[in-house]
Structures are given as structure tokens and as C-alpha cells.
N, C-alpha and C positions, 0 to 999 in steps of 0.2 A: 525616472524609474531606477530601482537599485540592480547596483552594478554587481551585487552579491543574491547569488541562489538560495531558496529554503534550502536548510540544512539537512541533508537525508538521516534519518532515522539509523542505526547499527542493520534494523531489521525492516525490509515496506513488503508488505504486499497488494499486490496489484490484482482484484477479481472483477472479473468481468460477466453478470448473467443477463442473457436475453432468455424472457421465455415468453410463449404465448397466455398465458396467466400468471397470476400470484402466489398460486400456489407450486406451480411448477418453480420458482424462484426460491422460493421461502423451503421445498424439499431440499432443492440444488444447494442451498446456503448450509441446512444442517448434514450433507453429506460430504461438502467438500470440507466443514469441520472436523471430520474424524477423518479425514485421507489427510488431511494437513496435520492432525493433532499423530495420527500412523506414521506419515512419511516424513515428517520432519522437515526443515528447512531447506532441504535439497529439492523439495518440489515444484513441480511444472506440469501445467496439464492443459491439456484443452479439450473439450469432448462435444458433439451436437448431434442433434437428430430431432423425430419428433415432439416437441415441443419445447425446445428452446435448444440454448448452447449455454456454454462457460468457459470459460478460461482462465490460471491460476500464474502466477508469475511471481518470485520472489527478488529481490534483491540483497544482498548483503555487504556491506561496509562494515570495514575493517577499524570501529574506531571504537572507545571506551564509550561507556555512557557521560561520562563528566564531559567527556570535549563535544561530544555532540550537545549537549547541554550551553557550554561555551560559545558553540557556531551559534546554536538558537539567541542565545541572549545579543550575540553581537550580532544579527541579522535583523531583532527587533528594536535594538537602538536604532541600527541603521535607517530601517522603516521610519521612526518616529522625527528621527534629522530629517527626512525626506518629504513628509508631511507638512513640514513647520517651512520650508523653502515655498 
């Protein structure tokens, strides 16, 4: 198993919806798109009640796109050595 982690992304986020149908998912998904597309990268939410929950989590790393670019390439060689053993 490799001794090196997926490279995280500059930007992840992490959403979380439970709901008791598909439609209450599929509203929760196009609402928490405009509070995220609103509030910007500083967001964090969580909200529940009747008929489902969510939760919004962002992360942020502090690295160019080229190196994060760089981590991936050298993470997928990695894999590919790993493979072949």
C-alpha cells in the first residue's frame, strides 16, 4: 500500500445530504449551490429537521495548481510501481 496520500485539491468540499426522499436531496443540492456560490469559500453549514439533514465543509490548501498537479502525477506513478510489485 502507498506510503503517499491523494493529493488534496487547492479547494474539496465535503457535502453531506440525508434526506427521506430524492427530492428533498436534489432541492437541498440546488440550495446549498447558491449559499456556496453567496458565501464563498469561507463556508460551513450544517442544517436538519423534517426531512433530511446536510452538511457543508470546505477545505483549503495553500498550494498553486501546477504543484498540486505535480503531487497527483507523482502519486499516480507511485500507484502504478505499486501495482507492478
Amino acid at each position: 500500500m502507498s506510503d503517499i496520500a491523494l493529493p488534496q485539491h487547492p479547494f474539496e468540499v465535503c457535502i453531506n445530504i440525508g434526506g427521506d426522499d430524492w427530492d428533498y436531496v436534489l432541492r437541498t443540492m440546488d440550495e446549498l449551490a447558491i449559499h456556496l456560490r453567496d458565501h464563498g469559500p469561507d463556508c460551513a453549514m450544517c442544517s436538519g429537521g423534517a426531512g433530511g439533514s446536510h452538511s457543508v465543509s470546505i477545505s483549503r490548501r495553500e498550494v498553486s495548481a501546477e504543484q498540486f498537479h505535480r503531487e497527483l502525477q507523482e502519486w499516480r506513478e507511485n500507484k502504478k510501481k505499486e501495482s507492478v510489485k
